[in-house]
GUMIDO-756485 format. One record per residue (C-alpha): residue number from 1; chain; x, y, z. Coordinates in nm, 2 decimals. Layout:
% residues N
[NUM, 'A', [X, Y, Z]]
...
***
This chain:
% residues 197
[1, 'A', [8.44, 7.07, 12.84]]
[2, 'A', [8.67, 7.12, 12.55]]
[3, 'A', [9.04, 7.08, 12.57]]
[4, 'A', [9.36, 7.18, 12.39]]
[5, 'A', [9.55, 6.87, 12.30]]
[6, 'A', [9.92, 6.98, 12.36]]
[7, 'A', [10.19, 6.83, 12.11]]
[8, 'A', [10.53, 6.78, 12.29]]
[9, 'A', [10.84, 6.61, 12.20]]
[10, 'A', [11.22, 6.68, 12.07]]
[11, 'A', [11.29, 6.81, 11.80]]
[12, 'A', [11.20, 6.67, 11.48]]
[13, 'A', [11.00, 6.41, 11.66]]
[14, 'A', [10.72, 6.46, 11.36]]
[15, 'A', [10.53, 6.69, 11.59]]
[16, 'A', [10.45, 6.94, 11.27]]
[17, 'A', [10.33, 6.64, 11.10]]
[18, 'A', [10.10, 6.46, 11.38]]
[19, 'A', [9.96, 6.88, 11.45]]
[20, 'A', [9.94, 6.92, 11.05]]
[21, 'A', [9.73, 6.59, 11.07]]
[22, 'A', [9.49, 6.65, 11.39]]
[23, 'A', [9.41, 6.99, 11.26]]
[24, 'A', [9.33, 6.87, 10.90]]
[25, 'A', [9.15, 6.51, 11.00]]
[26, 'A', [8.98, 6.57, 11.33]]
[27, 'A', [8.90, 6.90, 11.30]]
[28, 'A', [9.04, 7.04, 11.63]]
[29, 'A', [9.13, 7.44, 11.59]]
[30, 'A', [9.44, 7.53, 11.60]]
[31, 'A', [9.66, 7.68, 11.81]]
[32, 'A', [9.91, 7.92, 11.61]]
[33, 'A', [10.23, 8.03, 11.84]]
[34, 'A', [10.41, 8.38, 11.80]]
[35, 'A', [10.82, 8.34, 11.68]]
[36, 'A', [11.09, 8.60, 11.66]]
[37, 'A', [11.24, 8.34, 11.43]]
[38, 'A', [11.32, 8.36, 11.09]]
[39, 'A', [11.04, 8.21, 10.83]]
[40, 'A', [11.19, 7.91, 10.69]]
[41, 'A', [11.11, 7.72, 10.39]]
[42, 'A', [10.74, 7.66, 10.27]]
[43, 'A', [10.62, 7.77, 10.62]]
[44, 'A', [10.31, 8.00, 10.62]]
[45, 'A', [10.23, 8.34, 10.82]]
[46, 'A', [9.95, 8.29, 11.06]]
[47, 'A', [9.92, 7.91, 10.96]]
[48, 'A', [10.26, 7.77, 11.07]]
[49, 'A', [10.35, 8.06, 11.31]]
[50, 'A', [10.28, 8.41, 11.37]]
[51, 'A', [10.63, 8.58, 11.27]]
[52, 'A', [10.72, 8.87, 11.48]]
[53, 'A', [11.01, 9.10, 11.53]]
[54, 'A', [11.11, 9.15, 11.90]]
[55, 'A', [10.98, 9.53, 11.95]]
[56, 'A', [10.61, 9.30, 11.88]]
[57, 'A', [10.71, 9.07, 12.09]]
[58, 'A', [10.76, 9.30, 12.37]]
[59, 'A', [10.43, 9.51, 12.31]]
[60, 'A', [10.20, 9.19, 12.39]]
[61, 'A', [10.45, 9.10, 12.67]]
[62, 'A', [10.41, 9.45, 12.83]]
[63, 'A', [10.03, 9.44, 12.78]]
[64, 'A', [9.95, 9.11, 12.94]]
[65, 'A', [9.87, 8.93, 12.59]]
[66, 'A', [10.18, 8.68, 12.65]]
[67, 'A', [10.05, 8.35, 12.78]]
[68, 'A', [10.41, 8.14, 12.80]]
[69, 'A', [10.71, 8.25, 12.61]]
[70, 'A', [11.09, 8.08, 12.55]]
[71, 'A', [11.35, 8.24, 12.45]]
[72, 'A', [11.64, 8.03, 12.28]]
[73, 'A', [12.02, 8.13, 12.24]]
[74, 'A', [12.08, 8.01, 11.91]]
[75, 'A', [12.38, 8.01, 11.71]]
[76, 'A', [12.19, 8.24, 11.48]]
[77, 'A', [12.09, 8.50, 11.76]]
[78, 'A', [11.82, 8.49, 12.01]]
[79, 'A', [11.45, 8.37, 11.92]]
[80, 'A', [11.16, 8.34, 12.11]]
[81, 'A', [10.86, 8.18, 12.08]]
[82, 'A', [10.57, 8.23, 12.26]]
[83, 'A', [10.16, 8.16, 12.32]]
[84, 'A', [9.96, 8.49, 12.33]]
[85, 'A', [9.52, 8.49, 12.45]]
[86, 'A', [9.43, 8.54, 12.13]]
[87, 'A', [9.57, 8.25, 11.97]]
[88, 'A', [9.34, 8.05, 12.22]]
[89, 'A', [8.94, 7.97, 12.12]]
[90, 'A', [8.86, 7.68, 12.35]]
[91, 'A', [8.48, 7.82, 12.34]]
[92, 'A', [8.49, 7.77, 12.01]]
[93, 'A', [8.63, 7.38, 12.03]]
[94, 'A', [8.90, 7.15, 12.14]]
[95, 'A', [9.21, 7.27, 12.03]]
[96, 'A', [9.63, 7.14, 11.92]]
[97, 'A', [9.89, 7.33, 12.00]]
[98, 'A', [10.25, 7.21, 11.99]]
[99, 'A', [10.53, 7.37, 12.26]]
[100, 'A', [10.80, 7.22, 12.54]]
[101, 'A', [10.74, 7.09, 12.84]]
[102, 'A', [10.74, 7.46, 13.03]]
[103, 'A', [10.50, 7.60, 12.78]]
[104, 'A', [10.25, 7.29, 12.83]]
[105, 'A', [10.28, 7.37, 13.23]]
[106, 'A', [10.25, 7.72, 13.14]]
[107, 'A', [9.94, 7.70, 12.97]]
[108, 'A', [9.79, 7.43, 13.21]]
[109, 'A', [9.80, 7.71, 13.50]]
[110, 'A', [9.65, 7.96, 13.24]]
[111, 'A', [9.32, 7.74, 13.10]]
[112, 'A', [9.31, 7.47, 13.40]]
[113, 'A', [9.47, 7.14, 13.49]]
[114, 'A', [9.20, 6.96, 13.31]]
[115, 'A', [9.14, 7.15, 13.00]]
[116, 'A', [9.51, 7.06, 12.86]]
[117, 'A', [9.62, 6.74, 12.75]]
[118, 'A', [10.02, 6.65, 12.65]]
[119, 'A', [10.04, 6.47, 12.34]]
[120, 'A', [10.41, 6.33, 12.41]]
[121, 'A', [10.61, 6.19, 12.06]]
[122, 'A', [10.89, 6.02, 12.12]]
[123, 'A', [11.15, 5.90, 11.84]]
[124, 'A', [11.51, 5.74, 11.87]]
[125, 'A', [11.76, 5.92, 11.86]]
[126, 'A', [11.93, 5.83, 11.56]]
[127, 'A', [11.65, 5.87, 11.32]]
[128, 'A', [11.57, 6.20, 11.47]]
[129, 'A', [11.90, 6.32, 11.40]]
[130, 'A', [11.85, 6.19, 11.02]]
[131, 'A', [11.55, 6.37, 11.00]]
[132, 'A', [11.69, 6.67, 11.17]]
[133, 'A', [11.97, 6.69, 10.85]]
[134, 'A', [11.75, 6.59, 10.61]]
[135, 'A', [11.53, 6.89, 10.69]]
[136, 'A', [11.79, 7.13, 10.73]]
[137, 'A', [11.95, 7.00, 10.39]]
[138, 'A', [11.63, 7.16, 10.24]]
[139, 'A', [11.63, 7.51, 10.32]]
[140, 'A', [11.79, 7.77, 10.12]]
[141, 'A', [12.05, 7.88, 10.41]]
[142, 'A', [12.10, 7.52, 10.63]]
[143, 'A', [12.20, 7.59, 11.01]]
[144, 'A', [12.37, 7.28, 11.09]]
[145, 'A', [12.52, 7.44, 11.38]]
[146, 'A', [12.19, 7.54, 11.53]]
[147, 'A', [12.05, 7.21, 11.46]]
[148, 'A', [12.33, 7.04, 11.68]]
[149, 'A', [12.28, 7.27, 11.96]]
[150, 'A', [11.89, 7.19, 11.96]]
[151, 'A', [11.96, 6.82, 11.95]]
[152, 'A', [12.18, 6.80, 12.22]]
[153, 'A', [12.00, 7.06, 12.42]]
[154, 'A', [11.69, 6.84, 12.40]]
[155, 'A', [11.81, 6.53, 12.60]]
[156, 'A', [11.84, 6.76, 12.89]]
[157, 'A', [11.49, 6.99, 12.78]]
[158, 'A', [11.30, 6.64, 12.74]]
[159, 'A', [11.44, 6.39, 13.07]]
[160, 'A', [11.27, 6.12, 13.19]]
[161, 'A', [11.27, 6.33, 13.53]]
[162, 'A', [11.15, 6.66, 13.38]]
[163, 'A', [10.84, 6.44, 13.20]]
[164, 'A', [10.74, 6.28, 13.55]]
[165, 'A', [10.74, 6.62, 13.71]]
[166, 'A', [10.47, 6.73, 13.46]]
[167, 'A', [10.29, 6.40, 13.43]]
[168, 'A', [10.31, 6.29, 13.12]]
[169, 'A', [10.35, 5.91, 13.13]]
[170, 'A', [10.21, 5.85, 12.82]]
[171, 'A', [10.37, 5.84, 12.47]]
[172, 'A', [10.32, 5.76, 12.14]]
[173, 'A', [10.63, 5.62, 11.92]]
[174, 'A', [10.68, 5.80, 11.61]]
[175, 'A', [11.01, 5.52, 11.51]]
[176, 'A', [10.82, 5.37, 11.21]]
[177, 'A', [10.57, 5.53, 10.99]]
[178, 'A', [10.43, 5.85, 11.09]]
[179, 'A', [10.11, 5.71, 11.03]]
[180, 'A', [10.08, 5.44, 11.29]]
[181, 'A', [10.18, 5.73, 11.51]]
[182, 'A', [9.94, 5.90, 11.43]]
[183, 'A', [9.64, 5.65, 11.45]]
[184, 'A', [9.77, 5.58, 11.77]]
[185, 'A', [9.70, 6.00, 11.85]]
[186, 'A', [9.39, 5.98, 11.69]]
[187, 'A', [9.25, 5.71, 11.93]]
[188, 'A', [9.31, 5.84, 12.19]]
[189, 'A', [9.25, 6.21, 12.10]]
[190, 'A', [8.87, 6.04, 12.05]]
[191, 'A', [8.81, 5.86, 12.33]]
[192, 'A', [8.90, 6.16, 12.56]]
[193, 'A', [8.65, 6.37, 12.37]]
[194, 'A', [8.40, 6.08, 12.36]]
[195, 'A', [8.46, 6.02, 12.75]]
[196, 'A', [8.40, 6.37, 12.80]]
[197, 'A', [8.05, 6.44, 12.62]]
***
């Protein structure tokens, strides 16, 4: 049985880092969400996203394509993001994908309870927010204001509660070096795949 291995955390946990890494090192296929978003810096059609405008959007929703979507109210407009069938190919492979809490639920009811695994990376607070600025300091047109909103809206998106209700109990601290955090992935990425063959 193959499984997609479901990055989750706040954001700029490192979850484009650890999902950079897992596709590049172990080899799983990746899973490449739709945005209505704007492309930002150094970020790749069909590699980092699939970047849509909303009348797209709407076309896959209407025809059943749309596995999960999320629609944010930024300070910036609304964007959504959003898993579509054909960005799946777990007969092809195990699979990453990285998403929110309700997408991982989402997509657990679509492929089975068993097939998807959450991949939960946790940092502290204050060296998120750091990394937050520092990332925004690099593109062309920074959204601080947007980056607040996100931060604070992700204490609430990410509570203890909200992570028992979907079961994830285990998580892998990304507060040091990124790659401690993500040896620690690694492991146990390959002992689920080894426990499964």
């Amino acid at each position: 049985m193959n499984h997609i291995f479901y990055i989750i955390g706040k954001s700029s946990s490192g979850k484009d880092t650890m999902y950079s890494r897992i596709v590049a090192e172990l080899g799983l296929l990746p899973i490449v969400l739709y945005t209505t978003r704007p492309v930002r810096n150094n970020e790749q059609e069909g590699v980092d996203y699939h970047f849509v405008d909303n009348d797209r959007f709407r076309e896959m929703l209407k025809s059943g394509m749309v596995i999960e979507s999320r629609t944010y109210h930024t300070c910036h407009g609304d964007w959504t993001y959003y898993t579509a069938a054909d960005s799946i190919s777990l007969d092809k492979g195990d699979c990453v994908g990285i998403g929110t809490i309700e997408s991982f639920l989402r997509l657990r009811e679509y492929c089975g309870e068993n097939a998807v695994v959450p991949v939960y990376v946790e940092v502290n607070d204050d060296i998120r927010f750091l990394r937050a600025v520092e990332r925004e300091k690099s593109q062309s047109q920074p959204k601080y204001a947007e980056l607040c909103r996100r931060f604070l809206a992700d204490n609430e998106d990410f509570s203890d509660e909200k992570l028992a209700e979907a079961g994830i109990d285990i998580r892998f601290e990304n507060n040091g070096t990124a790659e401690e955090c993500f040896c620690s992935i690694k492991k146990y990425i390959s002992e689920i795949c080894t426990d499964m063959n």
